[in-house]
Biopython code that builds the backbone (N, CA, C, O; Angstrom):
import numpy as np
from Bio.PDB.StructureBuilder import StructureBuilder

atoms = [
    (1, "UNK", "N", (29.919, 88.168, -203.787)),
    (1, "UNK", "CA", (30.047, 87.520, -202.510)),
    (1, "UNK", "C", (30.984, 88.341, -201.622)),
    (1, "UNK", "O", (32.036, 88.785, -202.082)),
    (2, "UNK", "N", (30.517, 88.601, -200.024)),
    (2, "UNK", "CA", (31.361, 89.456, -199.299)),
    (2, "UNK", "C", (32.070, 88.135, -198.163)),
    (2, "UNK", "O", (31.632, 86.986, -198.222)),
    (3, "UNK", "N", (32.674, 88.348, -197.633)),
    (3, "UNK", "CA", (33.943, 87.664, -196.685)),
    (3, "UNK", "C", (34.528, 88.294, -195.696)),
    (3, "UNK", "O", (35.473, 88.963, -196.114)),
    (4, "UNK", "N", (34.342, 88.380, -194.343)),
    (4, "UNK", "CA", (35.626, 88.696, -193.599)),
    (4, "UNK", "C", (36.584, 87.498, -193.176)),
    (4, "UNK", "O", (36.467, 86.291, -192.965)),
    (5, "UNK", "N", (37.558, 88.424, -193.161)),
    (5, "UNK", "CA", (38.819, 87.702, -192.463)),
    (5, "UNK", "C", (39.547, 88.554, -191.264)),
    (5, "UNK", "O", (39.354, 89.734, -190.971)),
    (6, "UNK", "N", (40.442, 87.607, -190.655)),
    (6, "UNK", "CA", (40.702, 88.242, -189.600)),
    (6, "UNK", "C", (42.230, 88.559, -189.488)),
    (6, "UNK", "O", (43.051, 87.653, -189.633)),
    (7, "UNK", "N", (42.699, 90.153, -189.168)),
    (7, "UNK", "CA", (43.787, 90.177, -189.512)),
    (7, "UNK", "C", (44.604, 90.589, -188.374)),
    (7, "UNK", "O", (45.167, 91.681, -188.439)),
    (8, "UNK", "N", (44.763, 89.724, -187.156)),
    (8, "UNK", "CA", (45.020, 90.095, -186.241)),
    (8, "UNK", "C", (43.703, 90.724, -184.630)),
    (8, "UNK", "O", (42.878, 89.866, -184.315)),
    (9, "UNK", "N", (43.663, 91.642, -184.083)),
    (9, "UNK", "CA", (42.410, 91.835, -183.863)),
    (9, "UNK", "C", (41.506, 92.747, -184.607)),
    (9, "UNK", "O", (40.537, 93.166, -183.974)),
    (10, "UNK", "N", (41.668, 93.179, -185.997)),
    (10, "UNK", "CA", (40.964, 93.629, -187.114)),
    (10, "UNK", "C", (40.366, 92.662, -187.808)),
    (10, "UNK", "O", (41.059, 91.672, -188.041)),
    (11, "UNK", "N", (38.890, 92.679, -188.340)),
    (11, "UNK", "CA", (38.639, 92.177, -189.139)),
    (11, "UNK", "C", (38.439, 93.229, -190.424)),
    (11, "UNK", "O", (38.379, 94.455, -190.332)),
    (12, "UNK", "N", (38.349, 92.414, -191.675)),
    (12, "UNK", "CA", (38.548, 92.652, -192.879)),
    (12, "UNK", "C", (36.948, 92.157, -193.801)),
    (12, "UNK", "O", (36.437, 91.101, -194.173)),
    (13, "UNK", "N", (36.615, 93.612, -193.859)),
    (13, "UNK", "CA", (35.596, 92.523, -195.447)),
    (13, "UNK", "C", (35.611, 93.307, -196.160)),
    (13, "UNK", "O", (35.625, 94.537, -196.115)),
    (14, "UNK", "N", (35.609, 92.068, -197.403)),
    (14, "UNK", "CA", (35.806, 92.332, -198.698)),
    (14, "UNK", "C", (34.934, 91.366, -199.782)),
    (14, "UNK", "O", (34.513, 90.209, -199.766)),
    (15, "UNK", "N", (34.910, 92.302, -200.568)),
    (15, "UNK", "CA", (34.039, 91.188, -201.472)),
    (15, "UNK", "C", (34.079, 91.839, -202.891)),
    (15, "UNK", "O", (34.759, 92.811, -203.218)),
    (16, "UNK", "N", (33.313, 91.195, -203.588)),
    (16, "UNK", "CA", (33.567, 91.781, -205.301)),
    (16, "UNK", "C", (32.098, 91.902, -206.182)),
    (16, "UNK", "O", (31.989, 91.924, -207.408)),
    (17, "UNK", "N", (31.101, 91.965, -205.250)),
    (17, "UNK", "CA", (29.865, 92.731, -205.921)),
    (17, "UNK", "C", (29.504, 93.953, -205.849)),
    (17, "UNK", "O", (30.358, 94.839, -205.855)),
    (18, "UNK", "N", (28.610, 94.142, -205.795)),
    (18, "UNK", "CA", (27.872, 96.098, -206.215)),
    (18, "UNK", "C", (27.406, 96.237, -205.075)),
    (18, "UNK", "O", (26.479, 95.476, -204.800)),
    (19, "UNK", "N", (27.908, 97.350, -203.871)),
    (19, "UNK", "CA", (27.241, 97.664, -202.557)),
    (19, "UNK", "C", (25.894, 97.933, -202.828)),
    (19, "UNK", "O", (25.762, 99.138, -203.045)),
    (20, "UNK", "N", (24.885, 97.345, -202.904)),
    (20, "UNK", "CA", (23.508, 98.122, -203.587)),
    (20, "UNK", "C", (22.254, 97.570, -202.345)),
    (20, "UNK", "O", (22.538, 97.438, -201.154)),
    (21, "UNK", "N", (21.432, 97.410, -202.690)),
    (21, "UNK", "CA", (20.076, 97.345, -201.641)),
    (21, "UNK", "C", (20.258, 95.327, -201.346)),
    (21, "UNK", "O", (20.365, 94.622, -200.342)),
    (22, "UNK", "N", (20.215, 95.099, -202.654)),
    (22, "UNK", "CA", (20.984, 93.805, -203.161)),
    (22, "UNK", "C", (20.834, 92.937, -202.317)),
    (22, "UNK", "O", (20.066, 92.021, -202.020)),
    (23, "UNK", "N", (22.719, 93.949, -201.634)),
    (23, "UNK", "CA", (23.252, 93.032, -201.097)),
    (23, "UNK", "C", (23.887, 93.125, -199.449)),
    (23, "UNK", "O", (24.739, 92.555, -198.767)),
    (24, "UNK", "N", (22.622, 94.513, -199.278)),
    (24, "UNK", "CA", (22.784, 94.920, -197.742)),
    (24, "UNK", "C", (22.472, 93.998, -196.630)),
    (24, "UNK", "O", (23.295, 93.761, -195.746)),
    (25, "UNK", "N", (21.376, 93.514, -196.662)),
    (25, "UNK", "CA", (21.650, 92.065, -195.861)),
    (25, "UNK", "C", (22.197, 91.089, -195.558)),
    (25, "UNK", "O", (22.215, 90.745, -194.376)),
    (26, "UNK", "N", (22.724, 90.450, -196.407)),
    (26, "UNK", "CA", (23.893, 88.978, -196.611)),
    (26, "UNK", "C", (25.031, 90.144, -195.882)),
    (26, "UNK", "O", (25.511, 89.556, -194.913)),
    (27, "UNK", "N", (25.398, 91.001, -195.942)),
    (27, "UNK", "CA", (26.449, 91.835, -194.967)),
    (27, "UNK", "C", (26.412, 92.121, -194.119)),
    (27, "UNK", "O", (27.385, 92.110, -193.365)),
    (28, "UNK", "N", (24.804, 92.684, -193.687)),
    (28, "UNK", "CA", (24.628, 92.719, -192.427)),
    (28, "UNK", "C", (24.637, 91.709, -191.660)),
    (28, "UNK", "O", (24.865, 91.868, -190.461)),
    (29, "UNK", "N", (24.389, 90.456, -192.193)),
    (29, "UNK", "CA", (24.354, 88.954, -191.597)),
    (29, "UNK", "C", (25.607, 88.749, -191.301)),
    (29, "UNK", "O", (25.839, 88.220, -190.214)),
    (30, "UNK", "N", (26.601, 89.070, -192.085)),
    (30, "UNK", "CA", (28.058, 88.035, -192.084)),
    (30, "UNK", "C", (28.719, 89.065, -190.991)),
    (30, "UNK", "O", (29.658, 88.524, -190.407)),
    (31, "UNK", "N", (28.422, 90.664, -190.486)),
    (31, "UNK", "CA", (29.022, 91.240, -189.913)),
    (31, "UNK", "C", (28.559, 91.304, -188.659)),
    (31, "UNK", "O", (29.105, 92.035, -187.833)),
    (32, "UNK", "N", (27.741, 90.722, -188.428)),
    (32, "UNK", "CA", (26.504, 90.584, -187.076)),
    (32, "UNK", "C", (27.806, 90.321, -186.087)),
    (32, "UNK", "O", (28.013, 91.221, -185.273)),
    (33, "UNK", "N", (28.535, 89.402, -186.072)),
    (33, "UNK", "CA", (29.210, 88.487, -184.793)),
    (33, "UNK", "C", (30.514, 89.761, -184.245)),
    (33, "UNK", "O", (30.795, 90.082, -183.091)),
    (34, "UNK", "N", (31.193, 90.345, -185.737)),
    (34, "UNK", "CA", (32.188, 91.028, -185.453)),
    (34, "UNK", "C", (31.963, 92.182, -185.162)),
    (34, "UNK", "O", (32.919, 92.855, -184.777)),
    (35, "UNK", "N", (30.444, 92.884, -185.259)),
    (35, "UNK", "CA", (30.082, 94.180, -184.563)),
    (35, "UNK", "C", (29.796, 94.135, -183.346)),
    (35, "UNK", "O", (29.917, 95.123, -182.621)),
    (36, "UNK", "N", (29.222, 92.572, -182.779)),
    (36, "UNK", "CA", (28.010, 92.524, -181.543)),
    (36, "UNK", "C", (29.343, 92.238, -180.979)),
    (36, "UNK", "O", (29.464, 93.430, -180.699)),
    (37, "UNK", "N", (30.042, 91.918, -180.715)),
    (37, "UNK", "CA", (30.728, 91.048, -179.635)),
    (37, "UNK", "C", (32.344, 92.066, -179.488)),
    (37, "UNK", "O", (33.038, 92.517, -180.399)),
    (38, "UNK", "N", (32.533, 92.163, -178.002)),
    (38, "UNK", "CA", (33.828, 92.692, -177.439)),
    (38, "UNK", "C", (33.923, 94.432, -178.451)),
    (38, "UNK", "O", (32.965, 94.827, -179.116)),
    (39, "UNK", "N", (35.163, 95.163, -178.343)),
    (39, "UNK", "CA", (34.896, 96.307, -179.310)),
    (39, "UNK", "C", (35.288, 96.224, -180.599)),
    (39, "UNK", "O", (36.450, 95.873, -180.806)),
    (40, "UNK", "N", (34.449, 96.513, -181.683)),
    (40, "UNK", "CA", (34.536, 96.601, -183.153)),
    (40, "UNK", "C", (35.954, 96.817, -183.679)),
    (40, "UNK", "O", (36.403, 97.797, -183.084)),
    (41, "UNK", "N", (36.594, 96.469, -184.288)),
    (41, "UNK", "CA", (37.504, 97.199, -185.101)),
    (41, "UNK", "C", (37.584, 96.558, -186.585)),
    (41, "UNK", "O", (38.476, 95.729, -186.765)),
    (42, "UNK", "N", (36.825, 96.838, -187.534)),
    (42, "UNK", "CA", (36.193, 96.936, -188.729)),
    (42, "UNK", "C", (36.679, 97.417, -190.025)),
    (42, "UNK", "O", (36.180, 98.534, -190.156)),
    (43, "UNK", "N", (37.498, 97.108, -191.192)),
    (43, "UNK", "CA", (38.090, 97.535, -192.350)),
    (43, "UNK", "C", (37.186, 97.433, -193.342)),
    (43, "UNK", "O", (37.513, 96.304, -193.705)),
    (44, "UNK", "N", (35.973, 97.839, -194.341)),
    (44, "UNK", "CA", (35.969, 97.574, -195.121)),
    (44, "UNK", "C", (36.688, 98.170, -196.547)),
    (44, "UNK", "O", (36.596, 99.313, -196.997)),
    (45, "UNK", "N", (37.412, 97.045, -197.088)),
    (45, "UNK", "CA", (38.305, 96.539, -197.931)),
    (45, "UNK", "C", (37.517, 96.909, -199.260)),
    (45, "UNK", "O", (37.217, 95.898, -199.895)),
    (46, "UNK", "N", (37.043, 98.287, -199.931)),
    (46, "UNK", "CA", (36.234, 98.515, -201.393)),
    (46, "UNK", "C", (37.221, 97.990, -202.909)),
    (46, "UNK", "O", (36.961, 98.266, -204.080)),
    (47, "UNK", "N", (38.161, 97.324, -202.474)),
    (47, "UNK", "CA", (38.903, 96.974, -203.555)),
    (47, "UNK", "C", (37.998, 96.475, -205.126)),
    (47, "UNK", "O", (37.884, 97.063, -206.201)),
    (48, "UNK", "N", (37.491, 95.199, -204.658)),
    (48, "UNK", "CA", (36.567, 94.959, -205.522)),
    (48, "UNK", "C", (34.981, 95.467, -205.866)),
    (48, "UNK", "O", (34.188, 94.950, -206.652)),
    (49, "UNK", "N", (34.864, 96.234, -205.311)),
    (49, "UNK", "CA", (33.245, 96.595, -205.025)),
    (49, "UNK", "C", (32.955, 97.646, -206.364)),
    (49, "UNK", "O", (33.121, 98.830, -206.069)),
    (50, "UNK", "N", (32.651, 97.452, -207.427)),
    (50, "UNK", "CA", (32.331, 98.199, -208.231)),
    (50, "UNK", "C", (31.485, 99.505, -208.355)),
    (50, "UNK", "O", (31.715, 100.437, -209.127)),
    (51, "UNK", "N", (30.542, 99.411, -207.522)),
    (51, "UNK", "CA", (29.489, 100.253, -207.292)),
    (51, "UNK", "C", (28.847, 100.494, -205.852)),
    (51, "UNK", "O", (28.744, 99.515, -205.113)),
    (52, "UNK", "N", (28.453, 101.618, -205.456)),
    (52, "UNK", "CA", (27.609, 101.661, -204.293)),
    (52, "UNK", "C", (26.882, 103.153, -204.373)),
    (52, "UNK", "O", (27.254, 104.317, -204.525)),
    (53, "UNK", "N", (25.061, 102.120, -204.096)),
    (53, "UNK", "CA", (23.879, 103.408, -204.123)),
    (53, "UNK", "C", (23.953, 103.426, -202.709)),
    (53, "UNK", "O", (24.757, 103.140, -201.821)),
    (54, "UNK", "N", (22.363, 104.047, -202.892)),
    (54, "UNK", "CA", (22.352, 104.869, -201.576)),
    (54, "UNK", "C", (21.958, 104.071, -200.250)),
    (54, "UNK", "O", (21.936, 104.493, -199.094)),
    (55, "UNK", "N", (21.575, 102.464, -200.868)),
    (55, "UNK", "CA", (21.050, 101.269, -199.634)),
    (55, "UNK", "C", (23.000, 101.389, -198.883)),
    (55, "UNK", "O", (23.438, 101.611, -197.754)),
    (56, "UNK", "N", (23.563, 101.144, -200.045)),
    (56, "UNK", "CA", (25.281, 100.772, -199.593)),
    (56, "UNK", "C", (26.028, 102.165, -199.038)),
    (56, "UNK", "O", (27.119, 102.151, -198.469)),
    (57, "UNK", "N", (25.400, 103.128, -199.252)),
    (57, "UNK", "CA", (25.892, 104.472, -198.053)),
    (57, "UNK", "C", (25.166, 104.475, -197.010)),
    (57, "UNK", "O", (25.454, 105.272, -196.117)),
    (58, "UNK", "N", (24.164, 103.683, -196.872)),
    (58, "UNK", "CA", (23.603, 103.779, -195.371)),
    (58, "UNK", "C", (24.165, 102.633, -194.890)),
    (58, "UNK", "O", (24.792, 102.616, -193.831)),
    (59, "UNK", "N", (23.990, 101.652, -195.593)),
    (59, "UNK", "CA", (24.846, 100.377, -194.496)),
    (59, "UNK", "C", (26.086, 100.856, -194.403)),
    (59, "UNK", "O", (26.669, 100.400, -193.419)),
    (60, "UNK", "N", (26.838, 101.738, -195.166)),
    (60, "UNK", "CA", (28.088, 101.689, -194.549)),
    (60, "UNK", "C", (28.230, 102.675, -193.130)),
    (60, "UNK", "O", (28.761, 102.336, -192.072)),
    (61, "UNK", "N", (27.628, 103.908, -193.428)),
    (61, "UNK", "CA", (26.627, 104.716, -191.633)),
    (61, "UNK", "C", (26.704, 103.091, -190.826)),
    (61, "UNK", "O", (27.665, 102.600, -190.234)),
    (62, "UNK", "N", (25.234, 102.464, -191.071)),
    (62, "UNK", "CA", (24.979, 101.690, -190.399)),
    (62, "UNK", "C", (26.139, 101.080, -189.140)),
    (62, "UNK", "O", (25.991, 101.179, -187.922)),
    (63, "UNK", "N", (27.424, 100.369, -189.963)),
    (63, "UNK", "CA", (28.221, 99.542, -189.434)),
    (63, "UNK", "C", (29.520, 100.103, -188.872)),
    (63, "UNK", "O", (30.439, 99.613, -188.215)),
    (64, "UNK", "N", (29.262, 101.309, -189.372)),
    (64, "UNK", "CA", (30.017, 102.444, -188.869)),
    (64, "UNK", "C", (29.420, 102.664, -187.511)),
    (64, "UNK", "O", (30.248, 102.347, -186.657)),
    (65, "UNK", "N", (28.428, 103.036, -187.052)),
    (65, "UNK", "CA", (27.241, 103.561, -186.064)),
    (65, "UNK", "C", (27.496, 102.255, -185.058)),
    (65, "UNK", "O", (27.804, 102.497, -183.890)),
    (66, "UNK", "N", (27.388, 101.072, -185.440)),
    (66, "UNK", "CA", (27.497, 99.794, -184.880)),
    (66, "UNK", "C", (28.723, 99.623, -184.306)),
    (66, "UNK", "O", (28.880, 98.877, -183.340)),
    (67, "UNK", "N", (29.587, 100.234, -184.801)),
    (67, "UNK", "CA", (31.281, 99.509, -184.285)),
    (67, "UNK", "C", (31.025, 100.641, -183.040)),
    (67, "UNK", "O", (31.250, 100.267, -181.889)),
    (68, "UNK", "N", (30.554, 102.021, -183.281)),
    (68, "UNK", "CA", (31.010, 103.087, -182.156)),
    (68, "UNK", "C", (30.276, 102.593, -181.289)),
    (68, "UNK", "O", (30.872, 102.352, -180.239)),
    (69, "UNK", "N", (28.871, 102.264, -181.309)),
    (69, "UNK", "CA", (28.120, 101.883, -180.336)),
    (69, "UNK", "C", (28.834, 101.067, -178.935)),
    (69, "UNK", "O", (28.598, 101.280, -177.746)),
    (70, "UNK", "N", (29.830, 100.020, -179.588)),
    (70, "UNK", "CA", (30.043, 99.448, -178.932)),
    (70, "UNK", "C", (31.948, 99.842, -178.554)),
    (70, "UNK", "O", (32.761, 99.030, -178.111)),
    (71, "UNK", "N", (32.141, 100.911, -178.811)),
    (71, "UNK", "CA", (33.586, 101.860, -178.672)),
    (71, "UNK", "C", (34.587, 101.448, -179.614)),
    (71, "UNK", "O", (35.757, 101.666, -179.298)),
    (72, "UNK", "N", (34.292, 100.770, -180.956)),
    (72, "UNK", "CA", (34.929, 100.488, -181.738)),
    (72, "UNK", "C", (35.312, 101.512, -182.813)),
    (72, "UNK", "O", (35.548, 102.713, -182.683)),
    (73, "UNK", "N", (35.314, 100.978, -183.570)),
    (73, "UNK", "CA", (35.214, 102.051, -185.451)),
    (73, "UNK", "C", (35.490, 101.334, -186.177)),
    (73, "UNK", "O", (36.141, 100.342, -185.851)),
    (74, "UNK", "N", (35.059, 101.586, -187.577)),
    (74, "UNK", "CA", (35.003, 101.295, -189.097)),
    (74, "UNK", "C", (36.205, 101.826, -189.516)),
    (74, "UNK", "O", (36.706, 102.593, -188.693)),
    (75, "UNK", "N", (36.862, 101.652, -190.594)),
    (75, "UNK", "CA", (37.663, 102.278, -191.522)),
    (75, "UNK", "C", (37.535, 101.622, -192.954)),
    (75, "UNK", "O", (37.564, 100.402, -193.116)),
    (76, "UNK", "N", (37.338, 102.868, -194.349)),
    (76, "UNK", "CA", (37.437, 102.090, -195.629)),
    (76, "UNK", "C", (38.817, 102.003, -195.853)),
    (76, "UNK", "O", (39.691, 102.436, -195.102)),
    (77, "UNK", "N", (38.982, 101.389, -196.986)),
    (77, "UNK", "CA", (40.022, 100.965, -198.073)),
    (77, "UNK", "C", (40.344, 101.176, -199.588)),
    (77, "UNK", "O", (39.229, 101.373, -200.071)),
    (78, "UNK", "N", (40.788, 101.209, -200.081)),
    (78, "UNK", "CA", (41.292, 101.041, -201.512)),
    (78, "UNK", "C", (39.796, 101.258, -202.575)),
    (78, "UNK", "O", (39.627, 100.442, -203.481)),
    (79, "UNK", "N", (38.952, 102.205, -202.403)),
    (79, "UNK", "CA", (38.035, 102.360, -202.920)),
    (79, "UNK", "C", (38.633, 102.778, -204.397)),
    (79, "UNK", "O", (39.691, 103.333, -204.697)),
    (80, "UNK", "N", (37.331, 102.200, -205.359)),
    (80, "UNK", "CA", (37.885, 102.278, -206.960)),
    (80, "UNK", "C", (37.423, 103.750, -206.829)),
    (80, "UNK", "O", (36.644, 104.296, -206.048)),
    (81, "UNK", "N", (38.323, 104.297, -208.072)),
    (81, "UNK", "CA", (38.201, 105.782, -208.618)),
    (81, "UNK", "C", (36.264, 105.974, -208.544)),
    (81, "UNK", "O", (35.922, 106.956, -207.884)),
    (82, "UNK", "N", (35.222, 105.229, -209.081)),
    (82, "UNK", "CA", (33.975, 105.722, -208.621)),
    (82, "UNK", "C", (33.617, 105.853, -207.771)),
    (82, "UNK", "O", (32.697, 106.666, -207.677)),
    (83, "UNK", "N", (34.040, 105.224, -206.693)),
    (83, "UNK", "CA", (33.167, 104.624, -205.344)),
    (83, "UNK", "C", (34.017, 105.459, -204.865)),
    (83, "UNK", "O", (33.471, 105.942, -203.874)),
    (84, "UNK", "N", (35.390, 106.064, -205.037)),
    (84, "UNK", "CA", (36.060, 107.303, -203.861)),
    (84, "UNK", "C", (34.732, 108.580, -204.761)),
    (84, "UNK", "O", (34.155, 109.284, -203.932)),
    (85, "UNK", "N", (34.490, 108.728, -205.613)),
    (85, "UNK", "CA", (33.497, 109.527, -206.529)),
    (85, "UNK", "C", (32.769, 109.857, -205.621)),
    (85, "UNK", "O", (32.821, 110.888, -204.950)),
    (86, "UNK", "N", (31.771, 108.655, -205.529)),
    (86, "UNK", "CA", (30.641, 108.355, -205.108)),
    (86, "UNK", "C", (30.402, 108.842, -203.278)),
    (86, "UNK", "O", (29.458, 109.375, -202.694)),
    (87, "UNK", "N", (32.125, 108.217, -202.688)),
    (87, "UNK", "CA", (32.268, 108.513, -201.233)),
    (87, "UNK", "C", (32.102, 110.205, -200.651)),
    (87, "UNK", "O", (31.585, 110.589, -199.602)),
    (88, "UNK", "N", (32.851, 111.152, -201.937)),
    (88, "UNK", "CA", (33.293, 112.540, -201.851)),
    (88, "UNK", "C", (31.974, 113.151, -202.341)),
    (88, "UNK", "O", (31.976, 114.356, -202.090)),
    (89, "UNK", "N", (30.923, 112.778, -202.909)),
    (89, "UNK", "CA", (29.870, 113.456, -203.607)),
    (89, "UNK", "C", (28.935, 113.350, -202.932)),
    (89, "UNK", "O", (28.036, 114.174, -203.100)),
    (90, "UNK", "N", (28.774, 112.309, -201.913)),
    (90, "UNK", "CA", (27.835, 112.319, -200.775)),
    (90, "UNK", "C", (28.382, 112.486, -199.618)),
    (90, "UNK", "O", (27.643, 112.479, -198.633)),
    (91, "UNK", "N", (29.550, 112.641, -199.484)),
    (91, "UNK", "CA", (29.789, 113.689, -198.367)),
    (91, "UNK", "C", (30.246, 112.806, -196.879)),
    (91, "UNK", "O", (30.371, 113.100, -195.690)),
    (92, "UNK", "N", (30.386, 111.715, -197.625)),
    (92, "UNK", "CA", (31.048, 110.186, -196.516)),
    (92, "UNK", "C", (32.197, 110.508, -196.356)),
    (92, "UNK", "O", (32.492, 110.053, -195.251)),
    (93, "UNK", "N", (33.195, 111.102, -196.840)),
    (93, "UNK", "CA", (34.509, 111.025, -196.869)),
    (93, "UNK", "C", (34.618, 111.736, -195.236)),
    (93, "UNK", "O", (35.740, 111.626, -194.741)),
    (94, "UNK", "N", (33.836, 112.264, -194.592)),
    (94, "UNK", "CA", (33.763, 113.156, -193.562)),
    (94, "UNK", "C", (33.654, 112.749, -192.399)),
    (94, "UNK", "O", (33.678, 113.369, -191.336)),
    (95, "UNK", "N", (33.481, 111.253, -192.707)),
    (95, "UNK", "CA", (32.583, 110.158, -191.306)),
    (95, "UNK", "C", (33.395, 108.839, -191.316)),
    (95, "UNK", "O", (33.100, 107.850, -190.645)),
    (96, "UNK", "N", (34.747, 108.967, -192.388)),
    (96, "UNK", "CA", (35.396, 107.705, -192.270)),
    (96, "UNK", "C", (36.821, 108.300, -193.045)),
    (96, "UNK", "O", (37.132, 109.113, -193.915)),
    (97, "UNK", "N", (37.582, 107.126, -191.929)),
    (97, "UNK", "CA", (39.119, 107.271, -191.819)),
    (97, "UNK", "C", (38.914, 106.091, -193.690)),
    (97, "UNK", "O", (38.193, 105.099, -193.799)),
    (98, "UNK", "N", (39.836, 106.723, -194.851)),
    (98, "UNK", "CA", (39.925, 106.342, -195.997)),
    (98, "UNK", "C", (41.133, 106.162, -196.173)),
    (98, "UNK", "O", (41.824, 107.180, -196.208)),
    (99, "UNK", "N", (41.736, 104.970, -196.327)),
    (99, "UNK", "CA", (43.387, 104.310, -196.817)),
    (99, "UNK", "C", (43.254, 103.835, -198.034)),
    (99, "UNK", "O", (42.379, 103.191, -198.612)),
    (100, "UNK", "N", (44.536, 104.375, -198.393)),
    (100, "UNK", "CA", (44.563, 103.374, -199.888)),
    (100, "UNK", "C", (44.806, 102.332, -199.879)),
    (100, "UNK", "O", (44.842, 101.784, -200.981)),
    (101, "UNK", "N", (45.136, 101.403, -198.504)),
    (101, "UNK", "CA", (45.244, 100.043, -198.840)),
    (101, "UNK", "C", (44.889, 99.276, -197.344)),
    (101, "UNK", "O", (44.903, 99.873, -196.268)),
    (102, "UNK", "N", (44.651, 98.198, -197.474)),
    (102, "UNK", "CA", (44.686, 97.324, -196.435)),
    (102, "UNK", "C", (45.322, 97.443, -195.374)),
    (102, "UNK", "O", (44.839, 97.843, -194.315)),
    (103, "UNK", "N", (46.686, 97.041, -195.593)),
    (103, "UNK", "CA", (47.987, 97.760, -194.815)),
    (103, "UNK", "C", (47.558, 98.519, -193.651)),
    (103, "UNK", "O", (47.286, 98.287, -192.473)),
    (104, "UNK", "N", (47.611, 99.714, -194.594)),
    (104, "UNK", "CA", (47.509, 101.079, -194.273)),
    (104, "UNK", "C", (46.295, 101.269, -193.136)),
    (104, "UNK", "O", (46.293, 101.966, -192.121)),
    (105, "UNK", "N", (45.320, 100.436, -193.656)),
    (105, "UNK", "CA", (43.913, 100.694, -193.025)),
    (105, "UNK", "C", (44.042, 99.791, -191.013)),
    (105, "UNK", "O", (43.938, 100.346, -189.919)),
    (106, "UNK", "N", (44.307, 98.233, -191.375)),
    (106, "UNK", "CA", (44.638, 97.828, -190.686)),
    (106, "UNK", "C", (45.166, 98.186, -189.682)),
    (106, "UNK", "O", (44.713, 98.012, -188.550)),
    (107, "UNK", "N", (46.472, 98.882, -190.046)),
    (107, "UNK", "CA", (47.616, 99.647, -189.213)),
    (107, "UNK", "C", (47.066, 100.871, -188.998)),
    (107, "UNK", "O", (48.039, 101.619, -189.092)),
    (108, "UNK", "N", (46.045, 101.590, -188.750)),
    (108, "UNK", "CA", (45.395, 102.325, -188.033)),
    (108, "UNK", "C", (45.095, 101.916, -186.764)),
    (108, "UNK", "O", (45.181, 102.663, -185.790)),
    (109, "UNK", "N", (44.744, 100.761, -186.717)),
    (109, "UNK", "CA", (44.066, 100.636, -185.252)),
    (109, "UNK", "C", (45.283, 100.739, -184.242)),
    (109, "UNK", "O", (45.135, 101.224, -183.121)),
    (110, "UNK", "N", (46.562, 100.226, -184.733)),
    (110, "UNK", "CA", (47.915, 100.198, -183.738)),
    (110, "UNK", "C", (48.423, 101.373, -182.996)),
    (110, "UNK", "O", (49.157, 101.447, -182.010)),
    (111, "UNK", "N", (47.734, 102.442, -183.863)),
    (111, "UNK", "CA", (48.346, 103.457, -183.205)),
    (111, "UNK", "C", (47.821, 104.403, -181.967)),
    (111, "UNK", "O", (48.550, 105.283, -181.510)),
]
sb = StructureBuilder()
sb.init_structure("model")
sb.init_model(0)
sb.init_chain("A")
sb.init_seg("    ")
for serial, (resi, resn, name, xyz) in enumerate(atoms, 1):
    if name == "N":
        sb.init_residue(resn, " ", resi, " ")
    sb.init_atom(name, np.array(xyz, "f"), 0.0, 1.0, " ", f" {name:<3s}", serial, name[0])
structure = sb.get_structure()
């Protein structure tokens, strides 16, 4: 199950299943309001996310693509040792600001 929350004018999602083909929709659904509306500013939080193929490297493009559209941006998080793997081996690490923590990620947009 994925979740945002709101951490100020950042939102936050996070969740604790497998980024996979899955579960690209129910995300794209829950992120619909906080991409479409005013400008994006977007954390996703990989803390719990065990896994992500190649449906979950395009949605993450995707919502990435979505926040700029509208003069925002994406930033990841606390990705597990595979999924930073997974981020550096397909060549994502190149297209997104990567924090090791929430915090950290959050407190990007302030500056």
């Amino acid at each position: 199950m994925f979740e945002i929350a709101k951490r100020g004018a950042v939102n936050v999602l996070s969740g604790s299943l497998p980024l996979t083909a899955a579960n690209t929709n129910p995300i794209n659904d829950l992120c619909a309001d906080c991409v479409e509306n005013g400008q994006p500013r977007l954390v996703f939080d990989l803390t719990g996310v065990p896994l992500i193929d190649s449906a979950g490297l395009e949605l993450l493009l995707d919502l990435r693509d979505a926040c700029h559209k509208r003069g925002g941006a994406m930033q990841i998080c606390s990705p597990s040792p595979l999924c930073r793997d997974i981020l550096i081996a397909t060549g994502l690490t190149a297209h997104f600001a990567i924090f090791e923590d929430q915090a950290a990620a959050v407190g990007s947009y302030s500056r």
